[in-house]
C-alpha positions, 0 to 999 in steps of 0.5 A: 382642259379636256380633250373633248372641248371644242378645238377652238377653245384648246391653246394654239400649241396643243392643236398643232401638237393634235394635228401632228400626233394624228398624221403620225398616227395615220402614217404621214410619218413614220418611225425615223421621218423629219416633222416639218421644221419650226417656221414652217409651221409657224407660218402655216399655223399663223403662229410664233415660233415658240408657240410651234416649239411648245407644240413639238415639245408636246410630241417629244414629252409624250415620246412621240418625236426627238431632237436630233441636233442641228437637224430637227424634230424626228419621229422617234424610231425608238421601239417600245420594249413588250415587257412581258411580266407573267412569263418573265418571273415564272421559274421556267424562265429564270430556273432554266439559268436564263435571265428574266429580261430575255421573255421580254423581247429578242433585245439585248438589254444592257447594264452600263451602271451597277454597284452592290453594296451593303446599305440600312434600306429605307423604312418602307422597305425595312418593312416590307422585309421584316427586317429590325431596326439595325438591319441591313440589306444588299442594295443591287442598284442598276441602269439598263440601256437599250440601243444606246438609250437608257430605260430604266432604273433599278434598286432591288433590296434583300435582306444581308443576313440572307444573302451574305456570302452569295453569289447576290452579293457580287456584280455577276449573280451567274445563270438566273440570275438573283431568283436562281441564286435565292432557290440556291439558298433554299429561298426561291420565290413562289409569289410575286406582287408587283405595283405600278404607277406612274408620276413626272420624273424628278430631277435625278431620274430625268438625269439619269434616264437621259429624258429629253424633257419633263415626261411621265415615268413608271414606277413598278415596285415588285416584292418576291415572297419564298414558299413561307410567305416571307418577302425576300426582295423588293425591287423598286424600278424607274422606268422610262414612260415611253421606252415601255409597254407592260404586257400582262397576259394570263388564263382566266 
């Protein structure tokens, strides 16, 4: 149903859901506010409770608002983080031994989930790659947690014949990180390209992710490329819609 049909016609909840989001919006709530409670609206709305707990559950899809337990509906008091993904990858960052994560913003993200191991990489990947048939790569899986909350997941790919006996192949890459260790071995990245979409999470990555309900995810693929044009990592991460805003500014 478009948003532009006549509101008598939008179901009961996505009205309620309109008339919250709106005074959210014009600061009747700020950031951390109780919403009114579900039989308070029921009873100003003239409608059943489950119709008001569809509409909330709207808010809290959209990462507008969450539960807190015993307590109610809340303003979600969560920042968005800026991710700022020009500066984050130019050689200035990472190069300087700092980690691409810190252009972001002045918040600390965290991993709280890591393993590396030595994996036959999905097709697609393989591809991309250019690696063989009976070619491995190095999976670094991880789960960064901001403020307590996760916010992503990432599965970053290169080729195990380029990388074994590195640093890459450890939990702790050192300074820079993975970029700073590839230009240690005469493969640092000149170019990157990077995809985006986004789609509801699945099953896993809700459970992962720690969503409250069903809610949109990004999907951002990077592939970084060496100064032959050769692809040395692809990083396919899962993000939470609703922790993220992608900032992208450049020069004409």
């Amino acid at each position: 149903m478009s948003s532009d049909e006549p509101s008598s016609k939008r179901p009961k909840y996505k009205r309620i859901a309109d008339d919250l989001r709106a005074a959210i919006e014009r600061g009747e709530y700020v950031p951390g506010d109780r919403l009114p409670g579900e039989h308070a609206l029921s009873e100003e709305y003239g409608v059943a409770v489950m119709t008001v707990r569809q509409a909330l559950g709207v808010l809290k899809s959209e990462g507008l608002a969450e539960s807190r337990k015993g307590a109610g509906v809340f303003v979600q008091s969560f920042k968005p983080i800026r991710r700022r993904g020009v500066q984050r990858l130019s050689r200035e960052q990472w190069g300087s031994g700092k980690s691409i994560w810190a252009a972001d913003e002045d918040r600390s993200l965290t991993i709280d989930q890591a393993s590396v191991q030595e994996v036959a990489p999905p097709t697609h990947v393989a591809e991309v790659l250019g690696l063989e048939t009976d070619a491995t790569a190095c999976l670094r899986a991880r789960r960064f947690v901001l403020d307590g909350r996760p916010v992503m997941l990432a599965s970053s790919y290169l080729p195990y014949a380029l990388v074994e006996g590195s640093a890459i192949t450890r939990a702790d890459t050192g300074p820079g990180g993975t970029y700073a260790r590839l230009a240690d071995l005469g493969h640092a990245p000149v170019h990157f390209r990077e995809e985006i979409r986004s789609r509801m999470s699945n099953g896993a990555e809700a459970e992962q992710l720690e969503l409250p309900g069903p809610r949109p995810v990004l999907l951002l693929v990077r592939t970084a490329f060496d100064v032959e044009g050769v692809a040395v990592e692809v990083n396919e991460m899962t993000m939470d819609s609703a922790a993220y805003v992608l900032d992208y500014e450049f020069d004409a």
